[in-house]
C-alpha positions in Angstrom: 78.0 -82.0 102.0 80.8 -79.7 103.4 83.8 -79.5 101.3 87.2 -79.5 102.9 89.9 -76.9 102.2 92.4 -78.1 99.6 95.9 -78.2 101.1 98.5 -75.4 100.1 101.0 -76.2 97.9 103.9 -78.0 99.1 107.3 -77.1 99.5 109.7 -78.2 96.8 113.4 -79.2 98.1 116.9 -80.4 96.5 119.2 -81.9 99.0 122.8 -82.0 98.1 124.3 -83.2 101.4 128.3 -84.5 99.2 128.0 -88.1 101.6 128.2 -85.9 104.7 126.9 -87.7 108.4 123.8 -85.5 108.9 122.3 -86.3 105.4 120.3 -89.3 106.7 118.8 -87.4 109.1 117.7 -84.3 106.9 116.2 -87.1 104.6 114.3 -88.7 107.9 112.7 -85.1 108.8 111.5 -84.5 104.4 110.3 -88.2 104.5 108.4 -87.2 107.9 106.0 -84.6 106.3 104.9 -85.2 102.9 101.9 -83.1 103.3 104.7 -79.7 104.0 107.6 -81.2 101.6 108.4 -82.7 98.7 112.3 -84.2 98.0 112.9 -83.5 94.6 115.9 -85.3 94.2 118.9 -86.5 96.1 121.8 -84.7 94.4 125.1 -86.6 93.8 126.9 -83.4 93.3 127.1 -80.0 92.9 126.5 -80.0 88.4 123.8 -82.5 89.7 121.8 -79.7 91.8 122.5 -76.3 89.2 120.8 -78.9 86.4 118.1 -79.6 88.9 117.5 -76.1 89.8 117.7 -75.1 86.3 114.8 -77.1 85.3 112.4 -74.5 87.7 111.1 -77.5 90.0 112.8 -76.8 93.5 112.4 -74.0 95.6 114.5 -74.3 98.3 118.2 -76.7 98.0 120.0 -77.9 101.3 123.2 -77.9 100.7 126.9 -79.4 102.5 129.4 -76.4 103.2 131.9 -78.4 102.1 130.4 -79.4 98.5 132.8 -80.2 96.4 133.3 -77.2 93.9 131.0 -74.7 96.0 131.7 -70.8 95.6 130.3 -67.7 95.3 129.1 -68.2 91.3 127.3 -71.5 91.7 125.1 -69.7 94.5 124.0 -67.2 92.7 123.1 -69.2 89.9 120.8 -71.3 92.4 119.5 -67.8 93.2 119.1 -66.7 89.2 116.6 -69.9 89.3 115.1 -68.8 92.0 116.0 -71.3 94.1 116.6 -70.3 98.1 120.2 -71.8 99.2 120.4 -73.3 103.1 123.6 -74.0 104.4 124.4 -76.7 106.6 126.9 -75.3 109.1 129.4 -77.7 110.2 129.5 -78.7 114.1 132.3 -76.8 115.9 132.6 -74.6 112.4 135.4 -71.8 113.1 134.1 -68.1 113.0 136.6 -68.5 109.5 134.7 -70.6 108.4 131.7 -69.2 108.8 132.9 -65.7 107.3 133.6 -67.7 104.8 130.3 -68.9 103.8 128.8 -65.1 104.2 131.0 -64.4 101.4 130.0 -67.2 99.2 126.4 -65.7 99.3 124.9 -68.0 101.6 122.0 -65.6 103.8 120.0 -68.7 105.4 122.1 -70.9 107.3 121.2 -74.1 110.1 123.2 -75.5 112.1 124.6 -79.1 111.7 123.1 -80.1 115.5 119.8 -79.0 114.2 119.6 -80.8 110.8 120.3 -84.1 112.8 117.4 -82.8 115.5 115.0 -83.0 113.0 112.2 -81.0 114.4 114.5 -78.0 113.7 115.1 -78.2 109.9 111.4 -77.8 108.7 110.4 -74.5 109.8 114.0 -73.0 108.4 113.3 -74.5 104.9 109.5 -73.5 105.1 110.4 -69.7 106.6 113.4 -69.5 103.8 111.4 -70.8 101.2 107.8 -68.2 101.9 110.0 -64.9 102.5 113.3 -65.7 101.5 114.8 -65.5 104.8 115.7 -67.6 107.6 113.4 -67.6 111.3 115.1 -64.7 113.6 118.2 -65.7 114.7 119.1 -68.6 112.0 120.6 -65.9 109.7 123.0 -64.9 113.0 124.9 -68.5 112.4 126.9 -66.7 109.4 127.2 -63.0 111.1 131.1 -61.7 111.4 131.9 -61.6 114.8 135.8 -61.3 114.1 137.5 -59.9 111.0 138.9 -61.7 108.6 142.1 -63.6 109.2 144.9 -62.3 107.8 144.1 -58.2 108.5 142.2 -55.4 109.4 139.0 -54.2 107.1 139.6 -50.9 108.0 141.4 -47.8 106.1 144.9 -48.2 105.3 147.5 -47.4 107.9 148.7 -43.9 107.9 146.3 -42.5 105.1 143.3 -40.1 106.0 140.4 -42.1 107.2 136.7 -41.8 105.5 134.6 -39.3 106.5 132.4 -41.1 109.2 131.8 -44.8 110.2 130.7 -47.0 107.4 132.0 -47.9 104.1 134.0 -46.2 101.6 132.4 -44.5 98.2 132.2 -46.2 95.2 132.3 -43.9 92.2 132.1 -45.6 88.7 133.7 -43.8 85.7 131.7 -44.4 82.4 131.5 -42.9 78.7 129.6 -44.1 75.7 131.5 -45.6 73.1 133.9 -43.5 71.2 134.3 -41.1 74.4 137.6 -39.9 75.0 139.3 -39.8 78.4 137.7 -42.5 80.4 140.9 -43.7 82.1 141.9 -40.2 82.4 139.6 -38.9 84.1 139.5 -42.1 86.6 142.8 -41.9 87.2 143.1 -37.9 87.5 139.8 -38.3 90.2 141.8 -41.0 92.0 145.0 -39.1 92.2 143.7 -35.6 92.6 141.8 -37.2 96.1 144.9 -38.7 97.3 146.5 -35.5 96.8 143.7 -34.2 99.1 144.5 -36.4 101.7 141.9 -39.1 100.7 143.0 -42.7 100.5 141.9 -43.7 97.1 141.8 -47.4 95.6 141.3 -47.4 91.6 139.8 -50.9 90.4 140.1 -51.3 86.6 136.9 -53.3 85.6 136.9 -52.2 81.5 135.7 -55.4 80.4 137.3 -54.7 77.4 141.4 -55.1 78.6 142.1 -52.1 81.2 144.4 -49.6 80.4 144.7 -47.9 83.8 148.3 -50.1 84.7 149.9 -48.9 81.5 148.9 -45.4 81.9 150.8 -45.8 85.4 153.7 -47.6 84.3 152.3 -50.5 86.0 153.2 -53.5 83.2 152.7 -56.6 86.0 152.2 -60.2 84.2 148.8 -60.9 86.9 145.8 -59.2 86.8 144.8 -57.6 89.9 141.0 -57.9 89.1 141.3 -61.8 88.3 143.2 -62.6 90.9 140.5 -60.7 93.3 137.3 -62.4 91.5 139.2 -65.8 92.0 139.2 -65.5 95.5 135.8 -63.6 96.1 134.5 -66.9 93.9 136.0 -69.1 96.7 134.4 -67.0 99.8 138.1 -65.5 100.8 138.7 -62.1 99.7 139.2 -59.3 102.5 140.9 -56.5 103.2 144.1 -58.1 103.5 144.0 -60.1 100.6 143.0 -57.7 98.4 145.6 -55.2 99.1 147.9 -58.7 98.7 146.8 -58.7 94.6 146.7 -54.8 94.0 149.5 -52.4 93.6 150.8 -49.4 95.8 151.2 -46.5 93.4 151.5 -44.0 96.3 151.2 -44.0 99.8 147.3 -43.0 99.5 146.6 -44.2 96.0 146.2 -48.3 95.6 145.8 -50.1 92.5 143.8 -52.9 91.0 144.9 -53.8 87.6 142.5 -55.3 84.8 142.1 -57.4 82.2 145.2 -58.3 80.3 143.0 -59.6 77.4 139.4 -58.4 76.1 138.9 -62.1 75.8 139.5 -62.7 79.5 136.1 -60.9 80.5 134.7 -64.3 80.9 136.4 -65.3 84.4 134.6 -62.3 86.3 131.3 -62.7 87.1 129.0 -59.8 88.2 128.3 -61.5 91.9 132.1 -61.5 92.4 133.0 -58.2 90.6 130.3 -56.6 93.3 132.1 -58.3 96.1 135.8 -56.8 95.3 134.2 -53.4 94.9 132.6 -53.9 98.4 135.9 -54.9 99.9 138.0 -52.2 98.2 135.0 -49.8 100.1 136.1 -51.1 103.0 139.7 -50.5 102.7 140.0 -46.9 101.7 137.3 -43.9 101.7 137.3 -43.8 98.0 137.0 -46.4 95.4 137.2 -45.1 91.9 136.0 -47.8 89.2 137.1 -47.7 85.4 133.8 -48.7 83.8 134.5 -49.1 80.4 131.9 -47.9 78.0 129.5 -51.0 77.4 125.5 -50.7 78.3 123.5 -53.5 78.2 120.3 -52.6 79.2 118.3 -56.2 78.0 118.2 -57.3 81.7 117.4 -54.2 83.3 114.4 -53.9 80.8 113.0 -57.5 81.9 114.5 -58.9 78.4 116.3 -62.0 78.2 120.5 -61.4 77.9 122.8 -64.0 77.7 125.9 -63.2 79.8 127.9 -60.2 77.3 131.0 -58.1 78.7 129.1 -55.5 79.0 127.3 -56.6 81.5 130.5 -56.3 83.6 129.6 -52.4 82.9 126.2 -52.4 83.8 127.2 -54.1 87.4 129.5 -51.5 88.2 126.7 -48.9 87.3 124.1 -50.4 89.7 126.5 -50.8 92.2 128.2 -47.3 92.4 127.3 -44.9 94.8 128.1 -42.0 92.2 128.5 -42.3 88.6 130.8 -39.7 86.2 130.1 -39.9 82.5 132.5 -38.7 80.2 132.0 -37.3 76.5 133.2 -36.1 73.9 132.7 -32.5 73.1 132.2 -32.6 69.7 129.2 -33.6 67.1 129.4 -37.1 67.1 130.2 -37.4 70.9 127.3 -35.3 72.3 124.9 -37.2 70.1 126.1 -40.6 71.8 125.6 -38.7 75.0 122.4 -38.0 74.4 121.3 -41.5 73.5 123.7 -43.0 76.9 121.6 -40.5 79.4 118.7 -42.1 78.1 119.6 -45.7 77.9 120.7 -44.9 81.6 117.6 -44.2 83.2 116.8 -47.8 83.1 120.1 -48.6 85.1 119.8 -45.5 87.2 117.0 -43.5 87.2 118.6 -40.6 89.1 121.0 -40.1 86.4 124.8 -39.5 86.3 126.3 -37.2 89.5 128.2 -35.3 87.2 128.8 -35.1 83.2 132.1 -34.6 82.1 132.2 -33.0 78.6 136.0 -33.5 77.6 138.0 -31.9 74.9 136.2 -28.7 75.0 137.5 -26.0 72.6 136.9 -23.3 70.2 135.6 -24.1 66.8 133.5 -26.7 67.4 130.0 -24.1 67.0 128.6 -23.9 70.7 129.0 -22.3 73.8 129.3 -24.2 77.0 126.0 -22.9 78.2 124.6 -24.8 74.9 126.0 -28.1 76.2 124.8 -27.5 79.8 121.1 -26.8 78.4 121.4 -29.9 76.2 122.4 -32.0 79.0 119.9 -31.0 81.3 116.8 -31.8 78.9 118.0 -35.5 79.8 119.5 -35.6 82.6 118.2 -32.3 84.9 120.2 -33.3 88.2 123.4 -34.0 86.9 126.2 -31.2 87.2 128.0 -30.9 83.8 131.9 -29.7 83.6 134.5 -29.0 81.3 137.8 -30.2 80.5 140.1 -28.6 77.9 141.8 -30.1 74.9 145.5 -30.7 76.1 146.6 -33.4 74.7 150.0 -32.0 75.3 149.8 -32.7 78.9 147.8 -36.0 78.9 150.5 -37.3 76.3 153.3 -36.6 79.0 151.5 -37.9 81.7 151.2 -41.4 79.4 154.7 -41.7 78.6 155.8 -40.6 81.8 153.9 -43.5 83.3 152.5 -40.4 85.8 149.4 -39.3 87.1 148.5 -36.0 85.5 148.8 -34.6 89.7 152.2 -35.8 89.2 152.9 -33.8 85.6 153.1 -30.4 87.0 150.5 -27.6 86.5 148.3 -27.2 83.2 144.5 -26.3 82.2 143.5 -29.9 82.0 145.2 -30.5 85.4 144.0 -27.6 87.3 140.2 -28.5 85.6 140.2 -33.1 86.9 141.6 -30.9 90.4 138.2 -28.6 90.4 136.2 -31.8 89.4 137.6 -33.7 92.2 137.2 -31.3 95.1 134.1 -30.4 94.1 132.3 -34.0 94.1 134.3 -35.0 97.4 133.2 -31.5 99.1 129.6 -32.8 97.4 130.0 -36.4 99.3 131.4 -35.4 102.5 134.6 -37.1 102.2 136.2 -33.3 102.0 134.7 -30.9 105.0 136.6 -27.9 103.0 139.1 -27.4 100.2 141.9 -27.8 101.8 145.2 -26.6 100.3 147.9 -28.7 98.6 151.6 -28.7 100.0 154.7 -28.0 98.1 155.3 -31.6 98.3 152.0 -32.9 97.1 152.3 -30.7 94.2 156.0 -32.0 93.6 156.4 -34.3 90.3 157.4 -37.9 91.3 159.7 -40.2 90.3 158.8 -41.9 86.7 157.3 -45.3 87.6 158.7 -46.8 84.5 162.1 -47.2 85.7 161.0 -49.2 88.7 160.4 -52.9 89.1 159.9 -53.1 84.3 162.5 -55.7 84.3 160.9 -58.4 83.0 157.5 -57.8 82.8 155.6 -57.7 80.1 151.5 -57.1 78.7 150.2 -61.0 78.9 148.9 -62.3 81.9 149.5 -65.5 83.9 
């Protein structure tokens, strides 16, 4: 007696329609094929669909774009259970609207004439659910036929464009912990480009309070990062909006404050801390990240990690197109070096672009060469350099509120203006060295005595 073939597994769904007009229909066209589909539960609400997707029994959830409480963070915890998100497109949906939903995450998308079809929903669910992706063409219903409204995505007006077509360059700025000159050295690679003629946006994402506004004399009550993460979480950061929250420090050189607490890490989420970076890359050529100095490699090692600041840090590293470690050049900091190159690999296997050893100076027992050879028994391809001790000139760039550029002349100066021409020649974002005018070598005005009435270190 012939056996017959035992029937595939069927396809597990979550419907979470929030009362909308189609939802009858998209329950006829489950109900129709209980051999392919199985309705694992009728969601009243959004909490109602994260618990059910939590629990590991649905694989793909239909879900209203108008959800009550839907935004970028709830999707991607839907895709952290491994659950495949369909949007219902609205009928006669603006192209706003549907740039919109892009930005929440949403890849898979059908449209609200199809759901109510019926022969259409099936396949979507079935395709989305097998490869992750929508049947050709279904995915097009979200694409961005018109930029955002509210502004151009493009470079800032009247600052050097990028080098090519394409996003800007994200470079992250990291140190293990007790490594001096983080913040510096962001903010002397920022300024030294925009010296060059390279519009430069610096995002301060230390998830342990950023420092980057008071070293610029920029003391606002809101936080430039949170106010960005809120509205990447609700699908509406651009361009526009995102030069709307950050701070002109000079005409190239934009600003992105961070947190005004440690304490406040909690309110950025690694899906929307992506999403600014990716917007700031399409605003200016460079984008030049303040990483802070956290590495939490338990999720990149297949361990499980409960959500920690430092995995803000860890984000930033995956997501950089360069990264710059900074040291220290003594004892202590060259043995935390050590250990950080190898914790890295598991982030980034390539390793850092460059190593910046800082503080370098006579006395401490080794040559430079000694550091370069240490270096490269951990990390072979990354180019190591040297900045000086001068804590003379970095403490009157602090209290000036001024960009080491802006200080006038020095070793340390002259050695963050080497480091930065060389890595943009290195990226293409410099063709040549060009030469600095008088007036981009000219000391500006102190920042503190403009707009510090009234403000103050807390945060709204």
């Amino acid at each position: 007696m012939a056996t017959q073939a035992r029937p595939g597994p069927r396809l597990t769904v979550a419907l979470a329609a929030g009362s909308e007009a189609w939802e009858s229909e998209a329950l006829a066209s489950v109900a129709a094929a209980p051999t392919r589909v199985t309705l694992v539960k009728r969601c009243l609400d959004l909490g109602d669909l994260l618990a059910v997707a939590a629990t590991g029994s649905v694989r793909v959830a239909l879900l209203a774009a108008h959800l009550d409480g839907l935004d970028a963070d709830s999707v991607e915890r839907l895709r952290r259970a491994g659950v495949r998100a369909v949007v219902v497109v609205p009928a006669g949906a603006s192209e706003v609207e549907r740039h919109r939903l892009r930005r929440l995450g949403f890849a898979t998308a059908v449209e609200e004439t199809e759901v109510r079809q019926g022969s259409a929903l099936l396949p979507v669910l079935e395709a989305t659910s097998e490869a992750g992706l929508a049947p050709p063409g279904v995915e097009d219903l979200l694409a961005d036929p018109l930029p955002p409204a509210g502004g151009s995505d493009g470079p800032v007006a009247g600052t050097a464009p990028a080098a090519g077509a394409g996003p800007g360059r994200v470079v992250a700025v990291w140190g293990p912990h007790g490594a001096p000159g983080r913040t510096t050295v962001a903010i002397g690679l920022a300024a030294e480009a925009a010296a060059l003629g390279v519009a430069t946006t610096v995002v301060d994402a230390d998830p342990h309070g950023g420092a980057v506004g008071q070293h610029l004399a920029v003391l606002d009550e809101a936080s430039g990062l949170l106010a960005a993460v809120r509205l990447a979480n609700a699908g509406q950061l651009d361009a526009a909006r995102l030069v709307g929250v950050a701070r002109q420090v000079d005409p190239r050189l934009r600003l992105v404050t961070g947190l005004p607490r440690p304490d406040r890490w909690t309110e950025v989420r690694p899906q929307t801390l992506t999403t600014v970076l990716d917007v700031a890359a399409t605003l200016t050529p460079l984008v030049v990240v303040d990483a802070g100095f956290g590495l939490d490699t338990r999720a990149a090692e297949g361990r499980p990690a409960a959500p920690s600041r430092d995995r803000l840090s860890m984000t930033v590293l995956e997501h950089a197109d360069d990264l710059v470690v900074v040291a220290a050049a003594d004892p202590v900091g060259l043995t935390r070096l050590a250990r950080s190159l190898l914790d890295l690999r598991s982030v980034r296997p390539s390793g850092p672009a460059v190593v910046v050893v800082n503080r370098m100076r006579p006395g401490l027992g080794w040559s430079e060469r000694d550091v370069v050879d240490m270096v490269a028994r951990v990390a072979p391809d990354a180019r190591v350099t040297f900045l000086p001790e001068d804590r003379a000139a970095a403490d009157k760039a602090l209290v000036g509120g001024r960009t080491l550029t802006e200080s006038g002349d020095g070793p340390l100066r002259r050695a963050v203006a080497r480091l930065a021409t060389e890595h943009l020649t290195r990226t293409g974002l410099l063709a040549s060295t060009p030469r600095r005018s008088r007036r981009d070598r000219r000391p500006r005005r102190d920042r503190r005595a403009r707009g510090a009435r009234g403000q103050t270190l807390s945060s709204r």
